[in-house]
KOLGU-4560 file (N, C-alpha, C; in nm, 3 decimals, padded with zeros to 5 digits):
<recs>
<n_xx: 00.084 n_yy: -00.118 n_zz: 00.000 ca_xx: 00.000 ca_yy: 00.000 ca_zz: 00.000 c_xx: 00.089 c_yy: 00.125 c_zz: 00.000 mol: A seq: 1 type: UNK>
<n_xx: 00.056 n_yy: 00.239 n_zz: -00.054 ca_xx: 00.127 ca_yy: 00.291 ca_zz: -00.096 c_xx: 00.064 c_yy: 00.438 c_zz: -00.032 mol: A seq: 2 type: UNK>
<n_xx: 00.112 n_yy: 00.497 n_zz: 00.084 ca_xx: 00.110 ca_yy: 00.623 ca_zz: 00.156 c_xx: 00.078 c_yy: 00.755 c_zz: 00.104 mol: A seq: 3 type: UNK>
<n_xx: -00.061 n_yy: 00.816 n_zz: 00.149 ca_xx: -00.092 ca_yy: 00.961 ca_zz: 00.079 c_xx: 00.011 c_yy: 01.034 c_zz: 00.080 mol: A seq: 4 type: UNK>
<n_xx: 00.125 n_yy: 01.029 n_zz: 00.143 ca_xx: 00.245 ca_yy: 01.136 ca_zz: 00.104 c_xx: 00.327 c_yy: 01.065 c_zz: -00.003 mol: A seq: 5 type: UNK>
<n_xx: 00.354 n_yy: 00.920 n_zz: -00.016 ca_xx: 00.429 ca_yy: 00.897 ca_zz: -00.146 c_xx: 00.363 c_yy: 00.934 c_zz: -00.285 mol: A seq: 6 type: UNK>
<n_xx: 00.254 n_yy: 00.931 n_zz: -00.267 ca_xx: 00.163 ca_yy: 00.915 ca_zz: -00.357 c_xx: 00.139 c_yy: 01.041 c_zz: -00.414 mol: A seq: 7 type: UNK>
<n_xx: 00.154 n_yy: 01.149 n_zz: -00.317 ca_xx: 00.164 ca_yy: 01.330 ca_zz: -00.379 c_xx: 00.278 c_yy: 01.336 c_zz: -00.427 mol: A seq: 8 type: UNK>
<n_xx: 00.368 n_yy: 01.267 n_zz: -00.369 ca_xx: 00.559 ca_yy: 01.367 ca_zz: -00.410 c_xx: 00.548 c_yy: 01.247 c_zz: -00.525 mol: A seq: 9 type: UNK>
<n_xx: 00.506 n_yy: 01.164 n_zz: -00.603 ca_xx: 00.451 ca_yy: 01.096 ca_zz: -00.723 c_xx: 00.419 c_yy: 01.177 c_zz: -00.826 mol: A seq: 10 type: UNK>
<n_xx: 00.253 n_yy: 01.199 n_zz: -00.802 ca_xx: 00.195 ca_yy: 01.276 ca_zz: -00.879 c_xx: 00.285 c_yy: 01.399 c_zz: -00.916 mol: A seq: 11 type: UNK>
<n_xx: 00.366 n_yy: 01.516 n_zz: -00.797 ca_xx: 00.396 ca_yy: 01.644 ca_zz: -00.835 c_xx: 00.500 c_yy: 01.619 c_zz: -00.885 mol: A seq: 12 type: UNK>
<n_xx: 00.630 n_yy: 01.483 n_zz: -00.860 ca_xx: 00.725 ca_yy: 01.476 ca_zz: -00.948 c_xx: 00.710 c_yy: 01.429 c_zz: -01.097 mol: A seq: 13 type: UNK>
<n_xx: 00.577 n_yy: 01.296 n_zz: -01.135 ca_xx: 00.548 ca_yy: 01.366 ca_zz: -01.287 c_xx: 00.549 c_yy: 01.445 c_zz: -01.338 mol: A seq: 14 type: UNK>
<n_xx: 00.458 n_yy: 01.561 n_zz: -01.251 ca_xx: 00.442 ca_yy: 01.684 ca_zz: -01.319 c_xx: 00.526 c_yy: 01.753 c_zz: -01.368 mol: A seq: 15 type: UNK>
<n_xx: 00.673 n_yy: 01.741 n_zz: -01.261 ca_xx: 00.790 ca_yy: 01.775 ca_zz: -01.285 c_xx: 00.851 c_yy: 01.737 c_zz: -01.444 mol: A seq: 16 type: UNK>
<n_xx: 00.842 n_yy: 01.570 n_zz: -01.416 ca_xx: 00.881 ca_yy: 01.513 ca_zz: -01.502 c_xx: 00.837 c_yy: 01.553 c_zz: -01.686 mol: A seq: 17 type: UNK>
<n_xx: 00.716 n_yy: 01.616 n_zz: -01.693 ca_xx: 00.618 ca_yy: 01.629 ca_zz: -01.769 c_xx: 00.713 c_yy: 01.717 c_zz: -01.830 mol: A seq: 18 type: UNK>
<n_xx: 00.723 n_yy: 01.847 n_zz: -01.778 ca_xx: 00.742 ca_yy: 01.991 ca_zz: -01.790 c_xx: 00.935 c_yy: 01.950 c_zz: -01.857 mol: A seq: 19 type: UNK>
<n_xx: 00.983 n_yy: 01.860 n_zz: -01.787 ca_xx: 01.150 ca_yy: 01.865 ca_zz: -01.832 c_xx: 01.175 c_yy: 01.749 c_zz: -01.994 mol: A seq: 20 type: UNK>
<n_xx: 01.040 n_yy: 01.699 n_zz: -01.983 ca_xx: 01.088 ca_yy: 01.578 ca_zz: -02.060 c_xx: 01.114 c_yy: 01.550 c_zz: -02.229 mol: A seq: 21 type: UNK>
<n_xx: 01.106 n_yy: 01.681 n_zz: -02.263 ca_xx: 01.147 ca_yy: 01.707 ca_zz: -02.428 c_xx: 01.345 c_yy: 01.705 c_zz: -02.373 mol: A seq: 22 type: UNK>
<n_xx: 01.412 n_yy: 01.795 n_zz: -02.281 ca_xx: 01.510 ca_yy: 01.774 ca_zz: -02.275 c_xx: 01.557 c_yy: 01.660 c_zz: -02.191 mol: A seq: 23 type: UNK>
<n_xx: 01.539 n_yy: 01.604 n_zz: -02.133 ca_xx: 01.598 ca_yy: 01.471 ca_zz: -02.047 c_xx: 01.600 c_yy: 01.371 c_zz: -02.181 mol: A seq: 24 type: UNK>
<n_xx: 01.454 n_yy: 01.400 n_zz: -02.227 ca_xx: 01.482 ca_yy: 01.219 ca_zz: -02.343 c_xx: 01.569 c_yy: 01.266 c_zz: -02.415 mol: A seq: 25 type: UNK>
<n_xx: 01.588 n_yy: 01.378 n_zz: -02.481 ca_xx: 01.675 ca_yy: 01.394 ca_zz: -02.632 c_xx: 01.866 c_yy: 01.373 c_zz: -02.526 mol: A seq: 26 type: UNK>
<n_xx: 01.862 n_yy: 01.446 n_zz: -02.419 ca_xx: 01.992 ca_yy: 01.464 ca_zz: -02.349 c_xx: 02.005 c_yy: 01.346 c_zz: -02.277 mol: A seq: 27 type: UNK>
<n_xx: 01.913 n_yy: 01.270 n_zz: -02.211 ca_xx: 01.972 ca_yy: 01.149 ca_zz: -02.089 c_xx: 01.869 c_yy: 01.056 c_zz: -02.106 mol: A seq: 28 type: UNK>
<n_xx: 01.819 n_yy: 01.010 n_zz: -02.227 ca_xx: 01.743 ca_yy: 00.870 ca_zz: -02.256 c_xx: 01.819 c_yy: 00.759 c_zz: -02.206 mol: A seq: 29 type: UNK>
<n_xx: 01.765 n_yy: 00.662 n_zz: -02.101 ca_xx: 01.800 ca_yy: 00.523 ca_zz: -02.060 c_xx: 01.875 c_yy: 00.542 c_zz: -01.935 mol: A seq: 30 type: UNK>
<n_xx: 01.909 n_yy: 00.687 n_zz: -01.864 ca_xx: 01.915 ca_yy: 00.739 ca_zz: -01.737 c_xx: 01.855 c_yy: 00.692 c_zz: -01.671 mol: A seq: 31 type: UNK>
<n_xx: 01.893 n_yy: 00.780 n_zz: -01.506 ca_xx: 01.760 ca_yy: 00.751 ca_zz: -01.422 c_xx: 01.791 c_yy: 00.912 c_zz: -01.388 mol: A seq: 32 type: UNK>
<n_xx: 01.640 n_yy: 00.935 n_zz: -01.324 ca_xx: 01.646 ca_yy: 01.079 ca_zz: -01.256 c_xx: 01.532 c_yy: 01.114 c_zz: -01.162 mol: A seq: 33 type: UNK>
<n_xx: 01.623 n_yy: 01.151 n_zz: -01.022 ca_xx: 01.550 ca_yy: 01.170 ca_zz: -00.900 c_xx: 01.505 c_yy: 01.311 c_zz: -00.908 mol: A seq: 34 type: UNK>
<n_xx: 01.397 n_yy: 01.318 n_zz: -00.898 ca_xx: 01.300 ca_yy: 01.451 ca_zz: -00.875 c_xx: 01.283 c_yy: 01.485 c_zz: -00.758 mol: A seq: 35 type: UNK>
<n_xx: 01.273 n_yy: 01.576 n_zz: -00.655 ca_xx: 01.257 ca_yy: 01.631 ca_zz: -00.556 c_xx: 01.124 c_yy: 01.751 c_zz: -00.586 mol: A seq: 36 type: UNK>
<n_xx: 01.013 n_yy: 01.678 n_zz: -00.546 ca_xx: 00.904 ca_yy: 01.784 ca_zz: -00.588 c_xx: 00.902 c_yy: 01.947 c_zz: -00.493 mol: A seq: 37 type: UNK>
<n_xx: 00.911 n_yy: 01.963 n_zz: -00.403 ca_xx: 00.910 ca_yy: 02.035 ca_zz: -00.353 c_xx: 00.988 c_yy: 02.150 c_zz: -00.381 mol: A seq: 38 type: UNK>
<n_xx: 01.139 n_yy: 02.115 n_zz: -00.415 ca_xx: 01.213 ca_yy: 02.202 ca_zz: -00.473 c_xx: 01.233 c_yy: 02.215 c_zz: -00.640 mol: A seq: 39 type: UNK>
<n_xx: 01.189 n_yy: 02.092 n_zz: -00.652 ca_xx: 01.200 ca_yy: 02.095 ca_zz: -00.786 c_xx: 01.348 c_yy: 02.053 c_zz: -00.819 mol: A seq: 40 type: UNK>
<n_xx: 01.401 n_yy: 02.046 n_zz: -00.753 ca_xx: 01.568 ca_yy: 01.980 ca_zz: -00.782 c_xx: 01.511 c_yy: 01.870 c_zz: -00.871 mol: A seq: 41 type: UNK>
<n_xx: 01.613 n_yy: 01.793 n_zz: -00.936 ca_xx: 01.610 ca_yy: 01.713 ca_zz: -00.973 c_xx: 01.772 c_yy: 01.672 c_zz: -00.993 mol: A seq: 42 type: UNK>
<n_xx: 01.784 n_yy: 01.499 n_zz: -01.029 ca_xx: 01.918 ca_yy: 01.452 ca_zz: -00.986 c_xx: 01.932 c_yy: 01.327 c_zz: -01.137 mol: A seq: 43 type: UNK>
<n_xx: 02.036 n_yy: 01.361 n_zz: -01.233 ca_xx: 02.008 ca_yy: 01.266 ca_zz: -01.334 c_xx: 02.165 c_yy: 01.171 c_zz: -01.321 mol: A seq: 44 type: UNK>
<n_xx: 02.175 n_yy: 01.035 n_zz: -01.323 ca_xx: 02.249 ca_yy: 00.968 ca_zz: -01.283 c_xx: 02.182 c_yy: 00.827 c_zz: -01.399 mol: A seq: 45 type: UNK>
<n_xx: 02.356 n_yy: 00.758 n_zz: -01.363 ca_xx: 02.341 ca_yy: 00.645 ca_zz: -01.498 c_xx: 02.232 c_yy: 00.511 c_zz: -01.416 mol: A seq: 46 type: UNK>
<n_xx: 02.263 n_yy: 00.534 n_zz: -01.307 ca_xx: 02.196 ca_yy: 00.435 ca_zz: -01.206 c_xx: 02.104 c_yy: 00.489 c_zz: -01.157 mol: A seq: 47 type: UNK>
<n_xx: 02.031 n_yy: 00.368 n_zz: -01.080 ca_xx: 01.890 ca_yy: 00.461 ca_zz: -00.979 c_xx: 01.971 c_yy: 00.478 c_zz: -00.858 mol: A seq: 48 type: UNK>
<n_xx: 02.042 n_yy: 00.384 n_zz: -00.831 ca_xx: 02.089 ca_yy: 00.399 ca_zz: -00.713 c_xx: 02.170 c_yy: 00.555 c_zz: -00.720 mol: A seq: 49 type: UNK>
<n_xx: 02.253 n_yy: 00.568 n_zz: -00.795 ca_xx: 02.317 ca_yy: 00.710 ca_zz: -00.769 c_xx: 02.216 c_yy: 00.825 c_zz: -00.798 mol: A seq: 50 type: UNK>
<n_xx: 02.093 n_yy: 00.797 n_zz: -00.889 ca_xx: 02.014 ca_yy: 00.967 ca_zz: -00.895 c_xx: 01.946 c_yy: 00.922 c_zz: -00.721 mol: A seq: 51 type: UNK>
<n_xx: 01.901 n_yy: 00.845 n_zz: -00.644 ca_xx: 01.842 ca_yy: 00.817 ca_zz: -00.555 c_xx: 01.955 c_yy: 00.862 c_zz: -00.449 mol: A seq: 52 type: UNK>
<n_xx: 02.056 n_yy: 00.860 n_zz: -00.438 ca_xx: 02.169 ca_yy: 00.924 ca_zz: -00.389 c_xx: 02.193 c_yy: 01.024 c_zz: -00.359 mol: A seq: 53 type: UNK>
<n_xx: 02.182 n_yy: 01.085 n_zz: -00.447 ca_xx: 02.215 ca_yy: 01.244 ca_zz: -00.525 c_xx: 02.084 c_yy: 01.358 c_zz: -00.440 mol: A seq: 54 type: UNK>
<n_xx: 01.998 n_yy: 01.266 n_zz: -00.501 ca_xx: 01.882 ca_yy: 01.310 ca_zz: -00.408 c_xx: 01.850 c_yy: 01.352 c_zz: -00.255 mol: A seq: 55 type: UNK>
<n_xx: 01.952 n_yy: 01.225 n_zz: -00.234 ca_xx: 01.930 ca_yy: 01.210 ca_zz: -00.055 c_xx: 02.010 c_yy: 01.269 c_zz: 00.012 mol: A seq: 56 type: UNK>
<n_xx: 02.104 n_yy: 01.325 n_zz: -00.050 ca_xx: 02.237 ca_yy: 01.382 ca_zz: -00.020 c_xx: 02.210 c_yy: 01.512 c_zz: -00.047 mol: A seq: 57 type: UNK>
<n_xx: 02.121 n_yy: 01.587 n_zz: -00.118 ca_xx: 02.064 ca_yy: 01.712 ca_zz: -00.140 c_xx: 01.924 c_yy: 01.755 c_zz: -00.048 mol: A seq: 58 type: UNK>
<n_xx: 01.871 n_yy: 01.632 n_zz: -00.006 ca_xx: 01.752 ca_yy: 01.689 ca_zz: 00.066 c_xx: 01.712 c_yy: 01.568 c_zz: 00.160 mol: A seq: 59 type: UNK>
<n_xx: 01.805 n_yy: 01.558 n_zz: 00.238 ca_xx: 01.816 ca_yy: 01.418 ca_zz: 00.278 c_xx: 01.620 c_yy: 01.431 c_zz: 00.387 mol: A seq: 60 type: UNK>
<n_xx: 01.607 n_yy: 01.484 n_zz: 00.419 ca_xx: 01.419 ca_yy: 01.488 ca_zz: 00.483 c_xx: 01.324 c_yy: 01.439 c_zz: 00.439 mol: A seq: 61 type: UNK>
<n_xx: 01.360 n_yy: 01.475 n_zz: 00.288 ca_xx: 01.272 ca_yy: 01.446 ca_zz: 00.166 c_xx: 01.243 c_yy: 01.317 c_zz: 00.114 mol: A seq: 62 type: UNK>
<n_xx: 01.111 n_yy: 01.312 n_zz: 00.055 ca_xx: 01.114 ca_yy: 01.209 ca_zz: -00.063 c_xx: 01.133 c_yy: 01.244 c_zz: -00.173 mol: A seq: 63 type: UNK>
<n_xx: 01.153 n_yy: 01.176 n_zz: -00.274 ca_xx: 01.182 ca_yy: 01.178 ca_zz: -00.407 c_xx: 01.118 c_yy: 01.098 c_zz: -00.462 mol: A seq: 64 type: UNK>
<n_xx: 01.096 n_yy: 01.096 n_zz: -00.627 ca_xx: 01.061 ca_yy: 00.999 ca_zz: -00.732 c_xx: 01.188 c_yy: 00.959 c_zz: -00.808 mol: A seq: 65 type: UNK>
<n_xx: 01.198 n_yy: 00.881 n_zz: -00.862 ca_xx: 01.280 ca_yy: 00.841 ca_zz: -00.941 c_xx: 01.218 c_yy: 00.748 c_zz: -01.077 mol: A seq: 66 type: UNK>
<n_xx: 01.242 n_yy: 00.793 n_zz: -01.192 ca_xx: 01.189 ca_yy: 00.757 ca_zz: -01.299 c_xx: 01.315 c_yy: 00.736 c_zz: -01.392 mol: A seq: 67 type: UNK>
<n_xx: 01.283 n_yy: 00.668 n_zz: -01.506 ca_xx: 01.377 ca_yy: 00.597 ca_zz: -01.577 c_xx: 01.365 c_yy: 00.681 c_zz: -01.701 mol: A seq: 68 type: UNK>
<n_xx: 01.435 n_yy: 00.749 n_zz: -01.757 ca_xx: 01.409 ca_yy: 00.853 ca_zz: -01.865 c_xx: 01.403 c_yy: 00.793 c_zz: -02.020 mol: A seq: 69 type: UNK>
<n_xx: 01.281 n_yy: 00.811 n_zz: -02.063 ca_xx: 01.202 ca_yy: 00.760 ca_zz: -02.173 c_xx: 01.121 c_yy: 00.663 c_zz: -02.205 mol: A seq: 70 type: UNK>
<n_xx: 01.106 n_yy: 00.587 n_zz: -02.035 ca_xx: 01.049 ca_yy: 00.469 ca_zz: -02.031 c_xx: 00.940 c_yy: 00.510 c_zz: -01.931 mol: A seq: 71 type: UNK>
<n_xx: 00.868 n_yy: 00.400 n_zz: -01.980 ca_xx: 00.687 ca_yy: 00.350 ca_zz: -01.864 c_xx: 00.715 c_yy: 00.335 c_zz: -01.762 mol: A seq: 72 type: UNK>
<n_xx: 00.850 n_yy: 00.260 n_zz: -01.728 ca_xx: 00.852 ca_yy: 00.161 ca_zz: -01.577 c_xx: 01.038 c_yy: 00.193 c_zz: -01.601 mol: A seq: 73 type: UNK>
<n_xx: 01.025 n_yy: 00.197 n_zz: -01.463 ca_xx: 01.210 ca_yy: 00.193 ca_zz: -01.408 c_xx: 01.278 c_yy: 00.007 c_zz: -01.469 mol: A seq: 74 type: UNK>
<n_xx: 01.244 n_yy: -00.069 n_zz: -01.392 ca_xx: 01.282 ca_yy: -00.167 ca_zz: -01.484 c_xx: 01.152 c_yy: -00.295 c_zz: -01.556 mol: A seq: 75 type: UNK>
<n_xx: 01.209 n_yy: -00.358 n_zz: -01.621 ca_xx: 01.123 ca_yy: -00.421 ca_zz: -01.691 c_xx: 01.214 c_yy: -00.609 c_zz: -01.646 mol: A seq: 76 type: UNK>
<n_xx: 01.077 n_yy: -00.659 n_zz: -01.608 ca_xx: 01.109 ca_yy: -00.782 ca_zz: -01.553 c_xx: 01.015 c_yy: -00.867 c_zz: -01.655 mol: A seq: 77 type: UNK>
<n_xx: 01.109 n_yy: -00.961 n_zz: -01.758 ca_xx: 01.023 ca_yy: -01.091 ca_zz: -01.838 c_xx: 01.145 c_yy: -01.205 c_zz: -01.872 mol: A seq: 78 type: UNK>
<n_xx: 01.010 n_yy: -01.257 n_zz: -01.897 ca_xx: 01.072 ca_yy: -01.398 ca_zz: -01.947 c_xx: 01.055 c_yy: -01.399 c_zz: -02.075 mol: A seq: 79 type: UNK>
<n_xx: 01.156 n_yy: -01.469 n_zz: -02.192 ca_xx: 01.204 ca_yy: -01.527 ca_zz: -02.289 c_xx: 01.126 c_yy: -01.644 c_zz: -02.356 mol: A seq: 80 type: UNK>
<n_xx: 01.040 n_yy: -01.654 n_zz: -02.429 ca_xx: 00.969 ca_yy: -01.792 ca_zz: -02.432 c_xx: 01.110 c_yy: -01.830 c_zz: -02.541 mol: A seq: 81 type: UNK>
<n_xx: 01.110 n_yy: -02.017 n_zz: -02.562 ca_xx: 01.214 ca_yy: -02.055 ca_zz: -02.613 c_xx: 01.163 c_yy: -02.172 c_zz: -02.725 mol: A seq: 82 type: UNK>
</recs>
């Protein structure tokens, strides 16, 4: 279950996400990048772990989003039929 405060700093870091995302895809497609809604910071790194980092180390109180730049889902989990 997923907490009315994760669930806002969500929604307002899309929004974030929305507003940056002509330059992130053309500049950092297959990135990751931590959003900080409140400030609007944001943190773009080759890993999640380091934009999630970057993040925490800038506003360590805070939550963040972290989204995978140009994609639906951060990672993608399948199987191979053979």
């Amino acid at each position: 279950m997923i907490s009315d405060e994760t669930r806002t700093v969500m929604e307002q870091a899309r929004v974030i996400y929305e507003r940056l995302r002509e330059t992130l895809e053309s500049e950092h497609r297959n990135k990751f990048v931590a959003i900080e809604p409140l400030s609007g910071d944001y943190f773009v790194a080759d890993t999640l772990n380091a934009a999630v980092r970057a993040a925490r180390s800038a506003h360590p109180a805070r939550l963040s989003h972290t989204i995978r730049i140009g994609h639906e889902a951060v990672f993608h989990i399948g199987l191979m039929a053979q």
